[in-house]
MARBA-3410 file (N, C-alpha, C, O; in Angstrom, 1 decimal):
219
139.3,274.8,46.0,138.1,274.8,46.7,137.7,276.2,47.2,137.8,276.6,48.3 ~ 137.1,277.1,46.1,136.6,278.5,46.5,135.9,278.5,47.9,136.3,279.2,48.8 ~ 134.9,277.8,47.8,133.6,277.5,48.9,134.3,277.9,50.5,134.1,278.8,51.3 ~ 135.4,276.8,50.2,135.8,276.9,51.5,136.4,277.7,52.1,136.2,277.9,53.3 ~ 137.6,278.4,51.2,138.5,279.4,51.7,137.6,280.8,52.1,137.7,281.6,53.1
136.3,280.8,50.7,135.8,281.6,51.0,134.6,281.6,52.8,134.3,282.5,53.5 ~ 134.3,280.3,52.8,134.2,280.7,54.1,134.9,280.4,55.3,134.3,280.3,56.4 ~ 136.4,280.4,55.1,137.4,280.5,56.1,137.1,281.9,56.6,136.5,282.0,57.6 ~ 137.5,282.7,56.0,137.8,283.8,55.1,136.4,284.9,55.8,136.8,286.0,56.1 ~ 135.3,284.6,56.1,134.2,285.3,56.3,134.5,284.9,57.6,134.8,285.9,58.4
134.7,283.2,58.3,134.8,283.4,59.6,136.3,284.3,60.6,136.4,284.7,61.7 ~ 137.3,284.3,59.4,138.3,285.3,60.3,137.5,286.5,60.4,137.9,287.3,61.3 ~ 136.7,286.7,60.0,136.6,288.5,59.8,135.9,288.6,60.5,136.0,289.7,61.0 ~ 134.5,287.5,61.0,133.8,287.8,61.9,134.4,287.6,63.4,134.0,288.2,64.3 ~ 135.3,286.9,63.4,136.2,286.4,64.6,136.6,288.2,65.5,136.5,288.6,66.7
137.3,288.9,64.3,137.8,290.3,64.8,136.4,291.3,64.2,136.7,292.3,63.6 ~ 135.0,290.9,64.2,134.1,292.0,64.2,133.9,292.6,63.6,133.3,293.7,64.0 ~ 134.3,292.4,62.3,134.5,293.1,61.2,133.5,292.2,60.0,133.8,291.5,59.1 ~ 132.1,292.8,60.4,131.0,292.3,59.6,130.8,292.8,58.5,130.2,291.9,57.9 ~ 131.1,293.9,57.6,130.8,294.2,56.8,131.8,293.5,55.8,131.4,293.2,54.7
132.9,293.2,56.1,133.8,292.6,55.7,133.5,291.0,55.2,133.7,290.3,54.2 ~ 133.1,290.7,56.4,132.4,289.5,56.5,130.9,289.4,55.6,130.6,288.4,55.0 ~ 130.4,290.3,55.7,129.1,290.2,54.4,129.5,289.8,53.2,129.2,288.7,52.7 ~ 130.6,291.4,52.4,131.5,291.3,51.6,131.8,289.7,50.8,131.6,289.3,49.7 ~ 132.2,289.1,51.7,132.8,288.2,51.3,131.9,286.7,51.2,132.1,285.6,50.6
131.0,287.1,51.9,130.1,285.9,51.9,128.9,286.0,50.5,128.3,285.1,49.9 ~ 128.8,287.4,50.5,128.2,288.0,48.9,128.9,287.2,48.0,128.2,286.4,47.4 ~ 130.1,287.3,47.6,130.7,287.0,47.1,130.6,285.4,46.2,130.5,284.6,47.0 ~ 130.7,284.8,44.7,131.2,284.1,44.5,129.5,282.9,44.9,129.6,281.7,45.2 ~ 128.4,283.4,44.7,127.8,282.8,45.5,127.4,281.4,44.2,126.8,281.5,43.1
127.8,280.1,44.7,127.5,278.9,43.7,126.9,278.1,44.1,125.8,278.0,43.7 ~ 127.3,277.0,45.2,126.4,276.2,45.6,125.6,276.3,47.2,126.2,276.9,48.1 ~ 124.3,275.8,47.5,123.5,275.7,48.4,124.5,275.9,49.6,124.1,276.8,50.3 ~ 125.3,275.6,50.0,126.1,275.9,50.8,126.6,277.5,51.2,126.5,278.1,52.3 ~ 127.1,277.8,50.3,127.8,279.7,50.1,126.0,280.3,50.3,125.9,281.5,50.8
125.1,279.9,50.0,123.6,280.9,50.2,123.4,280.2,51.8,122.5,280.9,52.2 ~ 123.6,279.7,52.3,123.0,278.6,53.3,124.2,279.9,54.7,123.8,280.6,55.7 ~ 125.5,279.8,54.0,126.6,280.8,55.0,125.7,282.5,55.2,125.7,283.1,56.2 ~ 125.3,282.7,54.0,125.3,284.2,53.7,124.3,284.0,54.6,124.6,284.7,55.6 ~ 122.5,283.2,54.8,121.7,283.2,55.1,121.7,282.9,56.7,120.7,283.1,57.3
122.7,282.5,57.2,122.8,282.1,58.4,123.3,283.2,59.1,123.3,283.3,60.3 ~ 124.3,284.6,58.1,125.0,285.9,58.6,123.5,286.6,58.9,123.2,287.0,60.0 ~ 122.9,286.7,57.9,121.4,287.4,58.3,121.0,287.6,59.6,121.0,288.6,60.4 ~ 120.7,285.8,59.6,119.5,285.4,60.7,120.6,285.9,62.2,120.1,286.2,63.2 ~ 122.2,285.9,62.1,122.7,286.0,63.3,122.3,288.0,63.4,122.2,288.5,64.5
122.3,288.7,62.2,122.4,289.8,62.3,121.0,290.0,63.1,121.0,290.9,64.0 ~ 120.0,289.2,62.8,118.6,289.5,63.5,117.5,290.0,62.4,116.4,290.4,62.7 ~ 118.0,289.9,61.2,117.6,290.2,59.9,116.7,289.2,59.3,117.2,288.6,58.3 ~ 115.7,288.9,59.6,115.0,287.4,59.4,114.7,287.7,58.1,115.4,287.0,57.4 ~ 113.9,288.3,57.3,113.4,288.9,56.3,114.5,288.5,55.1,114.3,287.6,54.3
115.7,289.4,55.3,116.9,288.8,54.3,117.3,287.5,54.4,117.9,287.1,53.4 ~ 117.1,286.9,55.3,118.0,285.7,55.6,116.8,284.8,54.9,117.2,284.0,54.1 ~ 115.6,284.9,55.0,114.6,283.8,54.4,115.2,284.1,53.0,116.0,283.4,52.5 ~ 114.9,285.1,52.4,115.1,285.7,51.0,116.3,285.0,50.4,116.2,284.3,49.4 ~ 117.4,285.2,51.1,118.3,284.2,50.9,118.4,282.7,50.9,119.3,282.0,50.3
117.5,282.3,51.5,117.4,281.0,51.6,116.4,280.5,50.2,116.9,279.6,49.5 ~ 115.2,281.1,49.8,114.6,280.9,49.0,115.5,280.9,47.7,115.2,280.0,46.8 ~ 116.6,281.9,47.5,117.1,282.3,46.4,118.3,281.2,45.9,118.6,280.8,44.7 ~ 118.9,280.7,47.8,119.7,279.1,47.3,119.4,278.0,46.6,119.9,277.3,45.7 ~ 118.1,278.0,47.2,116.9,276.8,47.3,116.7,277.0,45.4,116.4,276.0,44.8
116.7,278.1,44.6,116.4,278.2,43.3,117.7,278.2,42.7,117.5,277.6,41.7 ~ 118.6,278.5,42.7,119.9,278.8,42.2,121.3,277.8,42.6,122.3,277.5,42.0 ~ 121.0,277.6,43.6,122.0,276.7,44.2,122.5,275.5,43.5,121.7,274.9,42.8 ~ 123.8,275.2,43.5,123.9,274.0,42.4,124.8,272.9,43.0,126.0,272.8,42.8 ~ 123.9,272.1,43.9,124.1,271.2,44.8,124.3,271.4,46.3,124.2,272.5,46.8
124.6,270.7,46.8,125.1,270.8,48.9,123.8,271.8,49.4,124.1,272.8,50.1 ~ 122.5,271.5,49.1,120.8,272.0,49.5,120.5,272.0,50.7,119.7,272.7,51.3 ~ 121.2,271.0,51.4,120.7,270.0,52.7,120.5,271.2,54.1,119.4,271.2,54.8 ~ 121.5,271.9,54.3,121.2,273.0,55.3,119.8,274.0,54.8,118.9,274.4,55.5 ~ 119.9,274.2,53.5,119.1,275.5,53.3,117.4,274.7,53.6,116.4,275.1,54.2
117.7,273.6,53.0,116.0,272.8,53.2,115.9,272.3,54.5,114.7,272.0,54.7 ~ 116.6,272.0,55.2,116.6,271.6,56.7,116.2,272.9,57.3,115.1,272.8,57.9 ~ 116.8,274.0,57.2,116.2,275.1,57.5,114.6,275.6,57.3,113.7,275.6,58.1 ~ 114.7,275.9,56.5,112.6,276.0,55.7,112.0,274.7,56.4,110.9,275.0,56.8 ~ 112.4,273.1,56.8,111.7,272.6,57.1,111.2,272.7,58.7,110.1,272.5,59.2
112.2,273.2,59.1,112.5,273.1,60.9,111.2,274.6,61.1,110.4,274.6,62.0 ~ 111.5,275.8,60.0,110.5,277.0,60.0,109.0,276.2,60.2,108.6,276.1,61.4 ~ 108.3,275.5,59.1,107.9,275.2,58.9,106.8,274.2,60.0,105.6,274.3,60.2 ~ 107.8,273.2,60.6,107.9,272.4,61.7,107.2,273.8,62.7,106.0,273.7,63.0 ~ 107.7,274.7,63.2,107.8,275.5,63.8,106.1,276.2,64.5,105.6,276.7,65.5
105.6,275.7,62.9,104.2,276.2,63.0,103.1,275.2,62.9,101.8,275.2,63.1 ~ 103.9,274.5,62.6,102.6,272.7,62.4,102.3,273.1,61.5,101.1,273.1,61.5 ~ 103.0,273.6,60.1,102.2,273.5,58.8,103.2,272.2,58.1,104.3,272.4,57.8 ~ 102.6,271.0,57.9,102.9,269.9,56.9,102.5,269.9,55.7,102.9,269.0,55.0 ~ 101.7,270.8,55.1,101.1,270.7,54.5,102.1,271.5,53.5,102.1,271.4,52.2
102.8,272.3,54.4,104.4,273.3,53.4,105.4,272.3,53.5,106.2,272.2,52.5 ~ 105.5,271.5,54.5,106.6,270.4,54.2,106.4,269.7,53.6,107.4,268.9,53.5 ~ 105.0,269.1,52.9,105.1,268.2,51.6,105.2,268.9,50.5,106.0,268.4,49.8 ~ 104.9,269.6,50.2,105.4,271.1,49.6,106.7,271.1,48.7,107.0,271.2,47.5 ~ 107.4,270.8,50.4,109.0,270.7,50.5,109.3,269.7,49.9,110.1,269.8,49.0
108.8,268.3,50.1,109.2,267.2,49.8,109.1,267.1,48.6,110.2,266.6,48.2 ~ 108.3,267.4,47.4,107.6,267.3,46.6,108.4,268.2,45.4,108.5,268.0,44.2 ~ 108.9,269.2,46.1,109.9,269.8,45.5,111.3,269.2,45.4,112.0,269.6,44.5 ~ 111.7,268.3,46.3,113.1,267.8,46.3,112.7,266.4,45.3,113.5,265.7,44.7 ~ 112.1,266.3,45.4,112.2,265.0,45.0,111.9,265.7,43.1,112.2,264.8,42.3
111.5,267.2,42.7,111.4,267.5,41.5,112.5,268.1,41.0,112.6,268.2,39.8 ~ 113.4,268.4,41.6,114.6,269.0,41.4,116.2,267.9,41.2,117.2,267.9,40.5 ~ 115.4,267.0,42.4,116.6,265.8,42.6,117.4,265.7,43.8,118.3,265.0,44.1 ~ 116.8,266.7,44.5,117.8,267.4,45.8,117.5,266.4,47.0,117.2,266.9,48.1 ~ 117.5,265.4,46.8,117.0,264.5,48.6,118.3,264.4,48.8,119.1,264.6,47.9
118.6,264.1,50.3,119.6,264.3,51.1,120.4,263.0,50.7,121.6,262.9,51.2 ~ 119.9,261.9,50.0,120.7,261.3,49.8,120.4,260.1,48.5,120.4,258.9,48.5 ~ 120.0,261.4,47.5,119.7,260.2,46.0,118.1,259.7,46.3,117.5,259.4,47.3 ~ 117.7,259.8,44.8,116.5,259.2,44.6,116.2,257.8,44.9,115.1,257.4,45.1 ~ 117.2,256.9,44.8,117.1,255.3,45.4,117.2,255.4,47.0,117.2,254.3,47.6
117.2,256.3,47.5,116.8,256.3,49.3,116.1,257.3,49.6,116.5,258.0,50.5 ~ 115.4,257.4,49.1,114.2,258.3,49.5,113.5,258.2,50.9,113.0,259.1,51.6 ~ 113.6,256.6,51.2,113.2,256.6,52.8,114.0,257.4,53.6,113.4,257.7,54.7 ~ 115.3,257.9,53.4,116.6,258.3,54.3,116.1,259.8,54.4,115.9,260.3,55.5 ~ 115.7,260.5,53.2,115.5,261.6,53.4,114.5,262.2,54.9,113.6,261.6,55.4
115.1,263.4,55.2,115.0,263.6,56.4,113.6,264.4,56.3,112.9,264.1,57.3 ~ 112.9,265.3,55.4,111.8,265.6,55.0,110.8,264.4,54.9,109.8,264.3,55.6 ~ 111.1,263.8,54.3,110.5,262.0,53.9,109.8,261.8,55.3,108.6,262.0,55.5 ~ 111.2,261.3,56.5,110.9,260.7,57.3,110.0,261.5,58.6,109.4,260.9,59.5 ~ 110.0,263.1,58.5,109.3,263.7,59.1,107.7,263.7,59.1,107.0,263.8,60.1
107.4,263.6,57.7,106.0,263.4,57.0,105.8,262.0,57.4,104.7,261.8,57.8 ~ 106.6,260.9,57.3,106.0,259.6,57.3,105.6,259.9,58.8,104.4,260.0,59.1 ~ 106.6,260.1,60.0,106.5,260.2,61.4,105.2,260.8,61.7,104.7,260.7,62.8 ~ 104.6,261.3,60.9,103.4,262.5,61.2,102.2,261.8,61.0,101.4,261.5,61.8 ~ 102.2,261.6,59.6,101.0,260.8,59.4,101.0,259.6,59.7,100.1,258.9,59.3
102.2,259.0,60.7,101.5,257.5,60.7,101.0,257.6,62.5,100.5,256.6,63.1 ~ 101.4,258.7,63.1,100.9,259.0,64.1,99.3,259.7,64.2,98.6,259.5,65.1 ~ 98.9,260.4,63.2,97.5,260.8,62.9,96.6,259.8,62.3,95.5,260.0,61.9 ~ 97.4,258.4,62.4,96.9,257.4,60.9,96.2,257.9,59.7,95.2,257.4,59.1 ~ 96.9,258.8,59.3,96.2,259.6,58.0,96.7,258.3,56.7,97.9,258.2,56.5
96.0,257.6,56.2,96.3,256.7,55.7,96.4,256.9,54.2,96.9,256.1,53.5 ~ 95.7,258.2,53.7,95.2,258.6,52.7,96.4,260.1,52.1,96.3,260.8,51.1 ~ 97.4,260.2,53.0,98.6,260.7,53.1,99.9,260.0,52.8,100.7,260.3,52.0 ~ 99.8,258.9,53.7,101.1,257.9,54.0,100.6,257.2,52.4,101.5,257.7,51.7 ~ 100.0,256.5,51.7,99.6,255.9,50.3,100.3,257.3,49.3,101.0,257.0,48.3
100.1,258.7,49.7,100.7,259.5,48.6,102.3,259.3,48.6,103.1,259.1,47.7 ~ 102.8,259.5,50.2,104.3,259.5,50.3,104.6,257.7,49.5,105.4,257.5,48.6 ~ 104.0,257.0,49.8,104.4,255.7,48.9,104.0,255.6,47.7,104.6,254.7,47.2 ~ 103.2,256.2,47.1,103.1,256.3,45.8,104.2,256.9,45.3,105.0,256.3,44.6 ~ 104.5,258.1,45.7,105.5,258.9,45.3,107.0,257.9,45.3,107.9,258.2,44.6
107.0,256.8,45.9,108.3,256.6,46.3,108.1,255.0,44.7,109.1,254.7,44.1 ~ 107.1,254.6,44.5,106.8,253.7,43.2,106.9,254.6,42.0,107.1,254.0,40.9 ~ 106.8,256.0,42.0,106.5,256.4,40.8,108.6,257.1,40.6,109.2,257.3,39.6 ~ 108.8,257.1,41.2,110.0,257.8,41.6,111.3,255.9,41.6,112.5,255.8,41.9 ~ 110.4,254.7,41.3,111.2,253.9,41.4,112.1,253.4,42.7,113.1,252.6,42.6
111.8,253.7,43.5,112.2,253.9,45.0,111.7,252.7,46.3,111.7,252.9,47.5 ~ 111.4,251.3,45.4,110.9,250.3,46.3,112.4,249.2,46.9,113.5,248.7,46.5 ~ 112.1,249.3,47.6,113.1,248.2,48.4,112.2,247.5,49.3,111.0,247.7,49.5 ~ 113.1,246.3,50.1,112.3,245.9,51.9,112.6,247.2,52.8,112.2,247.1,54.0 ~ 113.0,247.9,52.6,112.7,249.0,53.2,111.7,250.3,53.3,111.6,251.1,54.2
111.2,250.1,52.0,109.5,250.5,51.3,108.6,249.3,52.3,108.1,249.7,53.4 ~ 108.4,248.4,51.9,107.7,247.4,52.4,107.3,247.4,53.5,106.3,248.1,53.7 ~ 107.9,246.8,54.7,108.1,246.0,55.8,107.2,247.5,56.7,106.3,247.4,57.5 ~ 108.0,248.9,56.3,107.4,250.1,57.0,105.9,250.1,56.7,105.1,250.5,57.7 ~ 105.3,249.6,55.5,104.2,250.2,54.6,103.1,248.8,55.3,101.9,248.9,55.4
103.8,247.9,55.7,102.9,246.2,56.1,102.8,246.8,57.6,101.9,246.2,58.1 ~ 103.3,248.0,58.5,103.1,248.1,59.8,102.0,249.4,59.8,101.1,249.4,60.6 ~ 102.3,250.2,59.1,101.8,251.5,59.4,100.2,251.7,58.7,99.3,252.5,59.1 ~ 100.0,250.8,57.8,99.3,250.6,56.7,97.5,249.8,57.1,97.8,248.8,57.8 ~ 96.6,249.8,57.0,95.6,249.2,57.6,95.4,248.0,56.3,95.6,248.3,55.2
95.1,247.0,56.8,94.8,245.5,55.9,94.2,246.2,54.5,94.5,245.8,53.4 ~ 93.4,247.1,54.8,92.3,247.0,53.5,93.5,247.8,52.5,93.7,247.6,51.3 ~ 94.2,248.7,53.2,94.7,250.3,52.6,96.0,249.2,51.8,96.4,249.3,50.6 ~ 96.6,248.3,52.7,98.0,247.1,52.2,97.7,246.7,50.8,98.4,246.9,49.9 ~ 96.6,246.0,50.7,96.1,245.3,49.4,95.8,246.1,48.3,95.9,246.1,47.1
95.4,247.0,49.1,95.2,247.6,47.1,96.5,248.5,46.8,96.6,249.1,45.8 ~ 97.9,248.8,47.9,99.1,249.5,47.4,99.9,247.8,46.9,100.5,247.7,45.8 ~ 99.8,246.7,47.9,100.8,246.0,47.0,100.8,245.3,46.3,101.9,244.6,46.4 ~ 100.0,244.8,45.3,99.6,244.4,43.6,100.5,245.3,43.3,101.6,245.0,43.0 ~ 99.7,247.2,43.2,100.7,247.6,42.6,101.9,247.9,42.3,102.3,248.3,41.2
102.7,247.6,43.9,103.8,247.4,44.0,104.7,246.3,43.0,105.5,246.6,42.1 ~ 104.3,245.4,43.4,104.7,244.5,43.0,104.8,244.0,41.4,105.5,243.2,40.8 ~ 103.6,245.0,40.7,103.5,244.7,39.3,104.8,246.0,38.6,105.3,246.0,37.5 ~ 104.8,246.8,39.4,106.1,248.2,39.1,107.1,247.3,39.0,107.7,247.4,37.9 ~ 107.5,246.5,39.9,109.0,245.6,39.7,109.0,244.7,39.0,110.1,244.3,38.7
107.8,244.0,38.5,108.4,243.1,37.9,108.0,244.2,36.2,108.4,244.0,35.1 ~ 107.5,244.7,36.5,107.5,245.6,34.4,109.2,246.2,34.2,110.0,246.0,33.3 ~ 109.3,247.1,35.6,110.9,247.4,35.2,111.5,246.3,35.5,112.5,246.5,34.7 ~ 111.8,245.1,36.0,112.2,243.8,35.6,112.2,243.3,34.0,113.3,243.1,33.5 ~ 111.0,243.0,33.1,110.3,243.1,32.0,111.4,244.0,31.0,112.2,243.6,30.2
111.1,245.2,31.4,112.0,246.3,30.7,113.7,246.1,30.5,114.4,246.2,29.5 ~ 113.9,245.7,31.6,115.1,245.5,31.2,116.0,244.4,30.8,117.2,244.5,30.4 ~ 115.2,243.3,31.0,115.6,242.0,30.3,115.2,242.2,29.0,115.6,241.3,28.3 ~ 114.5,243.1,28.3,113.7,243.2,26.6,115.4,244.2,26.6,116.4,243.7,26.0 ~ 115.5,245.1,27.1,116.6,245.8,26.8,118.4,244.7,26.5,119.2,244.8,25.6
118.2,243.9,27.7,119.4,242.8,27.0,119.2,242.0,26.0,120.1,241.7,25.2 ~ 118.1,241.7,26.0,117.5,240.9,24.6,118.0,241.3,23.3,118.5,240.5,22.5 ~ 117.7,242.7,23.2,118.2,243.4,21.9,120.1,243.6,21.9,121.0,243.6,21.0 ~ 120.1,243.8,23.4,121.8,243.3,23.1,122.3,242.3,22.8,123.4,242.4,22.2 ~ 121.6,241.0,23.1,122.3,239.7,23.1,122.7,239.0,24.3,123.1,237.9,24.4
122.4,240.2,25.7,123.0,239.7,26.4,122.0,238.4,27.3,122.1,238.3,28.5 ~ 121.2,237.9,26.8,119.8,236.8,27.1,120.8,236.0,28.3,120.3,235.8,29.4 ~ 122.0,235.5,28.0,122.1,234.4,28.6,123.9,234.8,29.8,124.7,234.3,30.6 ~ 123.8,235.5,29.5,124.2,236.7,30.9,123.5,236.5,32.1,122.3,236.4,32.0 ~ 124.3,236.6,33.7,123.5,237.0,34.9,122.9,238.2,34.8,123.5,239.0,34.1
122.0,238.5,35.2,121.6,239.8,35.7,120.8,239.6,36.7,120.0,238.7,37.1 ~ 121.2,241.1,36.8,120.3,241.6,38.7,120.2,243.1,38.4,120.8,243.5,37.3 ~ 119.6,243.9,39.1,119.1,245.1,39.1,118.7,245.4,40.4,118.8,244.6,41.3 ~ 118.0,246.9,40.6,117.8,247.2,41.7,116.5,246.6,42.5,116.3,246.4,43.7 ~ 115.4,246.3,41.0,114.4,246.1,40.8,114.4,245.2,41.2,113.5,245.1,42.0
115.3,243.7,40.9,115.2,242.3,40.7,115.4,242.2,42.4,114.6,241.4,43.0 ~ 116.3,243.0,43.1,117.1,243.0,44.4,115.7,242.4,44.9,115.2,241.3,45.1 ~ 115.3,243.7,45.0,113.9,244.2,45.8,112.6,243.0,45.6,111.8,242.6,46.6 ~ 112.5,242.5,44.5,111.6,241.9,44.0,112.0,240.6,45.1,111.1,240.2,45.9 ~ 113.3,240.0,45.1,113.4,239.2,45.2,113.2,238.8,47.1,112.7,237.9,47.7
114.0,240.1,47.7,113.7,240.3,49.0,112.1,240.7,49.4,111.6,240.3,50.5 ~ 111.7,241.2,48.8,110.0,240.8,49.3,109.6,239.2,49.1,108.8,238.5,49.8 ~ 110.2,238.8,48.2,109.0,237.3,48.5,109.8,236.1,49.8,109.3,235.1,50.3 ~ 111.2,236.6,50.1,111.8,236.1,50.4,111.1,236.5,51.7,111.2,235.6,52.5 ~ 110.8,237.2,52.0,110.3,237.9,53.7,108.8,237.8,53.4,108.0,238.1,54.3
108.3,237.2,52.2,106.7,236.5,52.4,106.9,235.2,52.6,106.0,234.5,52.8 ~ 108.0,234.8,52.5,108.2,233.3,52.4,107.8,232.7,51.1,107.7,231.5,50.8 ~ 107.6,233.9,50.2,106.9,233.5,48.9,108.1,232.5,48.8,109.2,233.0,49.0 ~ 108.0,231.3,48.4,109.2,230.1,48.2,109.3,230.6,46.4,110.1,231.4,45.8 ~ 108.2,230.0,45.9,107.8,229.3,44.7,107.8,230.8,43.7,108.3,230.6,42.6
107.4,232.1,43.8,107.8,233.5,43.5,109.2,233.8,43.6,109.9,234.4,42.9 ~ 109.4,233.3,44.6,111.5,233.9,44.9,111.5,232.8,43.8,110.7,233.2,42.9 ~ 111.9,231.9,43.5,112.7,231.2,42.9,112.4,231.7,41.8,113.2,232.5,41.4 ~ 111.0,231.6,40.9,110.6,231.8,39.5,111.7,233.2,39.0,112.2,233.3,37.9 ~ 111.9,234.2,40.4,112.9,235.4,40.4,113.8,235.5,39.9,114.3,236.1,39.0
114.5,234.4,41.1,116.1,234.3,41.0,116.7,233.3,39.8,117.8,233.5,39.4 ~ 116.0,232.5,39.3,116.4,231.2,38.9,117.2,231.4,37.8,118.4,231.1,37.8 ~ 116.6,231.9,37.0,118.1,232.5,35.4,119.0,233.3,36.0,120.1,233.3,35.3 ~ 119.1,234.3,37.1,120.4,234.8,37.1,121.0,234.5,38.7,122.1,234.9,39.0
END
């Protein structure tokens, strides 16, 4: 585990005050978002704001996984100034790279995500909160945890024309991948999916009876 020793290694040195040493080694070896995230945080303690962004920008491009500090960082900047408009920016980019804090099937978790939703459902920007859920349909990303948020925050008129769409996304990737067992053979196999989950827990929380069943019934 280079990562680590190497930042054992930076903090003995800074312990006995010996920064340059401590730079040295934090330069060093630099691979994932983490080791740019250390080096960039030596900056900001030096009072070097300038390098330390620089460094953060450079993780944020080069880094090859463990992002979560460096983008928490830029977001909290950002926060800083009331510009959201850089933190969808942010979002927009994690979600292009693959970097959410915890996988593209929880995209609600993400902590960027949940900053933006907090924002606009307090401005009722409604024409905002539809792009963050678009993004989370186009990205595959529906669950009752899509839902139930989108049925509160959401105005009657803005609900109906997002969940048709919703709803027709799950059952096509539903569609999709029963044609994909078909050509296997596997027709008369259970199946379930992430898709079917979700499909099947919305109608179950509409009470949809006669939709849940048509759902569940072959697997």
């Amino acid at each position: 585990f280079p990562s680590f020793y190497q930042g054992l290694l930076a903090n003995l040195y800074a312990q006995i005050g010996d920064t340059e040493a401590q730079r040295a080694v934090l330069e060093r070896n630099l691979t994932y978002g983490a080791d740019y995230w250390r080096l960039a945080r030596f900056w900001f303690e030096q009072g070097d704001e300038e390098q330390g962004w620089e460094v953060v920008y450079e993780g944020l491009q080069k880094g090859e996984g463990r992002k979560t500090d460096l983008y928490d960082a830029l977001q909290k900047h950002y926060l800083s100034h009331d510009d959201y408009d850089r933190i969808l920016e942010l979002f927009r980019r994690k979600l292009e790279r693959n970097d959410l804090d915890h996988g593209p099937r929880r995209i609600h978790l993400d902590g960027t995500y949940q900053c933006l939703w907090h924002h606009y459902s307090e401005e009722n920007n409604y024409d905002k909160l539809l792009e963050l859920l678009d993004m989370r349909v186009s990205n595959n990303a529906v669950e009752l945890e899509f839902y139930v948020p989108a049925i509160r925050e959401l105005t009657e008129e803005h609900w109906k024309a997002v969940e048709p769409r919703v709803i027709k996304h799950l059952q096509d990737r539903i569609a999709e991948h029963q044609e994909e067992r078909r050509k296997k053979g596997w027709v008369y196999t259970p199946y379930t999916s992430h898709e079917l989950t979700a499909l099947a827990e919305i109608y179950h929380y509409k009470q949809d009876v006669e939709n849940l069943f048509e759902t569940v019934k072959e697997n």
